[in-house]
Backbone as a printed PyTorch tensor [residue, N CA C, xyz], in Angstrom:
tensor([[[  0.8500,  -1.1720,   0.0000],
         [  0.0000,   0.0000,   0.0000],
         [  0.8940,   1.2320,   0.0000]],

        [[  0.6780,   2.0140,  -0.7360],
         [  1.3370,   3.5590,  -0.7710],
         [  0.6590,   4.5210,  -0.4670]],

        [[  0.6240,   5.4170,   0.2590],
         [  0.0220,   6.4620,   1.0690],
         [  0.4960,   8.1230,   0.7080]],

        [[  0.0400,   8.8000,   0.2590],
         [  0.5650,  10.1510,   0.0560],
         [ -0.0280,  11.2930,   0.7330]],

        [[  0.6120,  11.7590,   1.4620],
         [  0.2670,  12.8830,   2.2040],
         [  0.8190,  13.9570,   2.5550]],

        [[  0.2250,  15.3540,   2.7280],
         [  0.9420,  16.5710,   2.6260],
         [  0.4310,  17.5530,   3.8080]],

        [[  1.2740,  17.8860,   3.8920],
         [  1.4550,  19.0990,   5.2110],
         [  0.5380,  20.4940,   4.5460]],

        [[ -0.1510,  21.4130,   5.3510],
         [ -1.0240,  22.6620,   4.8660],
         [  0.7180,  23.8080,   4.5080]],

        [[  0.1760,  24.6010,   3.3830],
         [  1.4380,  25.2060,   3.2720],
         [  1.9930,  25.8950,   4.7190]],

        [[  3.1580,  26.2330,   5.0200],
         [  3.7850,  27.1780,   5.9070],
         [  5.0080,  28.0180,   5.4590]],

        [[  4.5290,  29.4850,   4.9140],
         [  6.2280,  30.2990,   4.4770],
         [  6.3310,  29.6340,   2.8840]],

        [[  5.3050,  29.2750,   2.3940],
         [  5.6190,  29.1120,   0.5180],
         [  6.0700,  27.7550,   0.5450]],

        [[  6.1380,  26.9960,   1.7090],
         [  6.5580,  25.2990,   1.5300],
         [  5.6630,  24.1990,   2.1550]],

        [[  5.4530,  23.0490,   1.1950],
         [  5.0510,  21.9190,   1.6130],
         [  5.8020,  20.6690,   1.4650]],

        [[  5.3850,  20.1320,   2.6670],
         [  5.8100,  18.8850,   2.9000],
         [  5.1910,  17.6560,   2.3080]],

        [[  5.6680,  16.7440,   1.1430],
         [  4.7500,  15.7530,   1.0010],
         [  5.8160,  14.6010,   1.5110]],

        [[  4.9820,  13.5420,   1.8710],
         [  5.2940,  12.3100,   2.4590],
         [  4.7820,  11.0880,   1.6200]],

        [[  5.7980,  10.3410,   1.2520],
         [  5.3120,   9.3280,  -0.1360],
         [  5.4710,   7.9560,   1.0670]],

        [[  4.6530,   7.0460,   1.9090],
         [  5.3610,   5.9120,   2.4370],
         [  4.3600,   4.4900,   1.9990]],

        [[  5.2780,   3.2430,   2.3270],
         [  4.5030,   2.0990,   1.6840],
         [  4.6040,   2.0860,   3.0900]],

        [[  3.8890,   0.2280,   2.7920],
         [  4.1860,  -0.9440,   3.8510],
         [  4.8030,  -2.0230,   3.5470]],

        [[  5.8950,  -1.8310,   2.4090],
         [  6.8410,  -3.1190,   2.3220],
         [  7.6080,  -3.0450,   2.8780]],

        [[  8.3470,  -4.4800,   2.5110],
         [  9.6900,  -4.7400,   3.3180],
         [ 10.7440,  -3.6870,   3.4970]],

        [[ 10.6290,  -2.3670,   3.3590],
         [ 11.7360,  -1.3370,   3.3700],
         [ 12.9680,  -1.5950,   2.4150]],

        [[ 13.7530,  -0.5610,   3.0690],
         [ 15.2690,  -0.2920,   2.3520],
         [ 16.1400,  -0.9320,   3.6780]],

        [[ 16.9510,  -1.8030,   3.1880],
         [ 17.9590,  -1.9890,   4.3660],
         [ 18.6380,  -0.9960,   4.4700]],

        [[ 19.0010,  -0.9000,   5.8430],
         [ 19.5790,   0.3290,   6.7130],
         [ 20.9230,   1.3680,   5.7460]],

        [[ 21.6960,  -0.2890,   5.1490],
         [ 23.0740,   0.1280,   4.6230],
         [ 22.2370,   0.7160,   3.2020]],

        [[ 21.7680,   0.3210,   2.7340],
         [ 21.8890,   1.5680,   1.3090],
         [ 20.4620,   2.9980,   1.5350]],

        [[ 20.4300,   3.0910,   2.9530],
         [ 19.4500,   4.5720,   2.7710],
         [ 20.2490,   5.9640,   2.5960]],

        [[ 21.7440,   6.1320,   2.7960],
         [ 22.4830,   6.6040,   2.1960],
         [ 23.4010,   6.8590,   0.3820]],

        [[ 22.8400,   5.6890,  -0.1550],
         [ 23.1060,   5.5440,  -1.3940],
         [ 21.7500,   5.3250,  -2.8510]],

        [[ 20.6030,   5.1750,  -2.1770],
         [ 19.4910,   4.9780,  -3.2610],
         [ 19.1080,   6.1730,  -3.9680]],

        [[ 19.6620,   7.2040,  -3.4790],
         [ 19.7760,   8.3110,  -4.4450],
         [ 20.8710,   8.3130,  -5.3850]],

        [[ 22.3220,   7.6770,  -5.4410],
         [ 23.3360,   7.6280,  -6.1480],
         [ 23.2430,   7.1800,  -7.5130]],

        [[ 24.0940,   8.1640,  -8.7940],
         [ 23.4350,   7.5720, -10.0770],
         [ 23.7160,   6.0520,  -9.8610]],

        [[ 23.1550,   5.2080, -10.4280],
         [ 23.6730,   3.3930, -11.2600],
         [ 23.8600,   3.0080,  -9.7650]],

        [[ 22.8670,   3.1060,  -8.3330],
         [ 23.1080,   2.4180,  -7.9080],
         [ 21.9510,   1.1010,  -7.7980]],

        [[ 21.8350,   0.2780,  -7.5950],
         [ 21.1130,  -0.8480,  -7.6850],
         [ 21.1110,  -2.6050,  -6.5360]],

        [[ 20.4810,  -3.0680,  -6.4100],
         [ 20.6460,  -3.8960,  -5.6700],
         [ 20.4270,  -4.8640,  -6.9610]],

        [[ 20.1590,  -5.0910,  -8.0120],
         [ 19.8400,  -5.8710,  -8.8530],
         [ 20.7350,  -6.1560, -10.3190]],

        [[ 21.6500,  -5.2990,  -9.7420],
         [ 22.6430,  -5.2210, -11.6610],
         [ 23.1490,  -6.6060, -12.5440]],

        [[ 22.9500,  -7.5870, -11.7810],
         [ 23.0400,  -8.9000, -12.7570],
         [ 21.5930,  -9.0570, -12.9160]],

        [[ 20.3510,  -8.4290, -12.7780],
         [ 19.0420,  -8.7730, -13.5960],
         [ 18.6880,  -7.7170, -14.1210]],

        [[ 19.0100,  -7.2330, -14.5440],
         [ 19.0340,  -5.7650, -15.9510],
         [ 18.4420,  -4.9940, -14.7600]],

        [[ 18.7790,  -4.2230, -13.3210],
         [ 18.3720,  -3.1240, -13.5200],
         [ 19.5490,  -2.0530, -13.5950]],

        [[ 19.2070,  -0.7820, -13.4520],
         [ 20.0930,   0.3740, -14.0280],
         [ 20.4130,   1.3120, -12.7990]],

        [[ 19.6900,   1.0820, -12.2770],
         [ 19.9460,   1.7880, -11.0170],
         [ 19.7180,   3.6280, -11.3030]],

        [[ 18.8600,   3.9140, -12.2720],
         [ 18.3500,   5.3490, -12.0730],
         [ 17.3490,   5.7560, -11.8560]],

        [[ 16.3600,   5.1800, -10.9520],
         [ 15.1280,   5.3930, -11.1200],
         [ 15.3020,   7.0480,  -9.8250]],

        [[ 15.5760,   6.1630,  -8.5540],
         [ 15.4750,   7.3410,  -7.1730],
         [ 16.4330,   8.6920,  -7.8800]],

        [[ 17.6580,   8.3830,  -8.8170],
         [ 18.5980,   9.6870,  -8.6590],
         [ 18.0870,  10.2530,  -9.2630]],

        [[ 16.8830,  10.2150, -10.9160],
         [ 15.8960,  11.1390, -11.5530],
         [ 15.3090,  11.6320, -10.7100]],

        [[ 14.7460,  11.1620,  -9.7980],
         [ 13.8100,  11.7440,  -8.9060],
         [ 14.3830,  12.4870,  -8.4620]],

        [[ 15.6100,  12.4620,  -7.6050],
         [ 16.6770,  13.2790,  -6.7490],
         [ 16.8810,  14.7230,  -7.5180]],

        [[ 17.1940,  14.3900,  -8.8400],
         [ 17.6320,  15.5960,  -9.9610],
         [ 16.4370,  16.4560, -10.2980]],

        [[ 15.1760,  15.6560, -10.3520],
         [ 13.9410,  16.6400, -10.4240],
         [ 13.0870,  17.1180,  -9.4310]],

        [[ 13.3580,  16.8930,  -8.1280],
         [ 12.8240,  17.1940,  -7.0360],
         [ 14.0130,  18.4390,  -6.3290]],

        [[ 15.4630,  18.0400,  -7.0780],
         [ 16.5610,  19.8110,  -6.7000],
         [ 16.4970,  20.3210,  -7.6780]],

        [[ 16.7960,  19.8170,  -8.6000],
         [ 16.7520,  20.6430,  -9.7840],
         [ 15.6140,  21.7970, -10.5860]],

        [[ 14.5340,  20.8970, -10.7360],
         [ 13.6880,  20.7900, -11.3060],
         [ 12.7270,  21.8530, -10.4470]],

        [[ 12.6400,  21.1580,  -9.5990],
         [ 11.3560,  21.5670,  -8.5220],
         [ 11.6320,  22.6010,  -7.2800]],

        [[ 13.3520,  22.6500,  -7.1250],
         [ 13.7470,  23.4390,  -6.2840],
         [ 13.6410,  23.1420,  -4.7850]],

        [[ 13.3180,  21.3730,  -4.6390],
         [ 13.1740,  21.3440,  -3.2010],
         [ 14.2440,  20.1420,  -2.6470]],

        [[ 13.8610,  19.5200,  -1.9260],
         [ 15.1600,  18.6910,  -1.1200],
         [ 13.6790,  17.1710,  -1.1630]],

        [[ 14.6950,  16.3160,  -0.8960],
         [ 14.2380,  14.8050,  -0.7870],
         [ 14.9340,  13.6860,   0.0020]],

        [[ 14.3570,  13.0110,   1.2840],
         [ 15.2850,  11.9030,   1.7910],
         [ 14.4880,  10.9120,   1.9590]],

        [[ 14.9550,   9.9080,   2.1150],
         [ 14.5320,   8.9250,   2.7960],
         [ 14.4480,   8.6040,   3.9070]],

        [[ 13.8510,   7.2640,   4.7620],
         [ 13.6170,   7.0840,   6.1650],
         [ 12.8750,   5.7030,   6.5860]],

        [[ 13.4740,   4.9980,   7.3950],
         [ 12.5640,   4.0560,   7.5580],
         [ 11.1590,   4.6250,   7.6560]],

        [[  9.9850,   3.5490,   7.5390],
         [  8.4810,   3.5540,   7.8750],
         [  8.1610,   3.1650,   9.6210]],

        [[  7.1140,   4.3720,   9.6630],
         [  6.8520,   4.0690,  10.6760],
         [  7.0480,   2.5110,  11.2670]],

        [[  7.2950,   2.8720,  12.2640],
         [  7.6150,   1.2000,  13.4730],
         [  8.5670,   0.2440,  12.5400]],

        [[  9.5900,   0.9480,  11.5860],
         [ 10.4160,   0.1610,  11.1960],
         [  9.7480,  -0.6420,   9.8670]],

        [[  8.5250,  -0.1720,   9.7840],
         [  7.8610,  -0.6400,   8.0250],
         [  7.8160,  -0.1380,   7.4380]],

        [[  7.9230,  -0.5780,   5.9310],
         [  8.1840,  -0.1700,   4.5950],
         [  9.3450,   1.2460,   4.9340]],

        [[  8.9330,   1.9430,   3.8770],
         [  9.7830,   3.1510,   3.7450],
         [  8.7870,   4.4080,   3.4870]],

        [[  9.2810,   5.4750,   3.5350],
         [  9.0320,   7.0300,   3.8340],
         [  9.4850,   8.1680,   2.7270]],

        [[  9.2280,   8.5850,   1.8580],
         [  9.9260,   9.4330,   1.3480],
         [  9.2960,  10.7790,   1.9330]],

        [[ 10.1650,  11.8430,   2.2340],
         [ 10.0900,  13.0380,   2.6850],
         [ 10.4930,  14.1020,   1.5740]],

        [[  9.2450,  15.0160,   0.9950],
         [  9.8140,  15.7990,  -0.2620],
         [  9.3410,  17.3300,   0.8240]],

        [[ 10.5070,  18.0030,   0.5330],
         [ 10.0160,  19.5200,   0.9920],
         [ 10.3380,  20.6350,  -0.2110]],

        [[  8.7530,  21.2190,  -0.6020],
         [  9.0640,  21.7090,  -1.7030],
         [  8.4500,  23.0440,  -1.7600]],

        [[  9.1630,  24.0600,  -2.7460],
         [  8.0730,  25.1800,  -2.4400],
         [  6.7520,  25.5010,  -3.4490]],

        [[  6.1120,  26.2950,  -3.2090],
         [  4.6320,  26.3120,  -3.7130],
         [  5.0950,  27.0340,  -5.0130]],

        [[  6.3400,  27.6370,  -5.3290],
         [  6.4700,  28.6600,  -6.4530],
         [  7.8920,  27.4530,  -7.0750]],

        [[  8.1900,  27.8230,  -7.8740],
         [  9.6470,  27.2150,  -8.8140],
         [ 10.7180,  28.4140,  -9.0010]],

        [[ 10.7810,  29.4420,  -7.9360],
         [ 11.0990,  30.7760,  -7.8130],
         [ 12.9260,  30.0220,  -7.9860]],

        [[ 13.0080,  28.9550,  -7.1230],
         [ 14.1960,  28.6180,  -6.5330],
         [ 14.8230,  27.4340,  -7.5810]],

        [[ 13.9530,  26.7840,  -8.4370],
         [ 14.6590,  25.6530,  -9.0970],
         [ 14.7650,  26.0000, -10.3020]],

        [[ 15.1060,  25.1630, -11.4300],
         [ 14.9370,  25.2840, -12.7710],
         [ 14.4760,  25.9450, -13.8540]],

        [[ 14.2710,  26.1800, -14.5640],
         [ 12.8900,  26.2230, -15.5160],
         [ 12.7170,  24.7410, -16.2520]],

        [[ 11.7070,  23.9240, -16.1700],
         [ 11.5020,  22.8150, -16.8680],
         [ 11.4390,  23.2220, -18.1930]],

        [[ 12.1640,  22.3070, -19.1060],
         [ 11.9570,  22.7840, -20.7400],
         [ 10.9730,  21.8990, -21.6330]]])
């Protein structure tokens, strides 16, 4: 199950919160699943860019910040996006 939820604006920023209830991210790569080509799967074709697009269009793009986190009581996982209500601060998308 995936759950999305967002904070009321405060100061031009919101908080959205992306979390499941799967088995999570082990502890050792919640520091690296943003890294380009990283992967837990590279002998079964994956590529390992899915999270660092995200990473690049959530600073880049969108002008805000993104981490990860275990799930509540240690389930699934959490993504934490803090972003602002304007694109004053990021990119211009082309």
């Amino acid at each position: 199950v995936i759950d999305v939820t967002a904070t009321p604006p405060v100061n031009g920023l919101v908080d959205i919160f992306v979390t499941d209830n799967g088995g999570g991210i082990p502890t050792e790569y919640l520091n690296t699943i943003f890294d380009p080509f990283f992967t837990t799967k590279r002998n079964q074709g994956g590529t390992g860019l899915g999270l660092h697009i995200v990473h690049n269009i959530v600073h880049g793009v969108l002008g805000g910040t993104i981490h990860v986190e275990k799930g509540v009581n240690g389930v699934g996982t959490r993504l934490v996006l803090h972003l602002p209500l304007n694109n004053e601060g990021g990119a211009v998308a082309s």
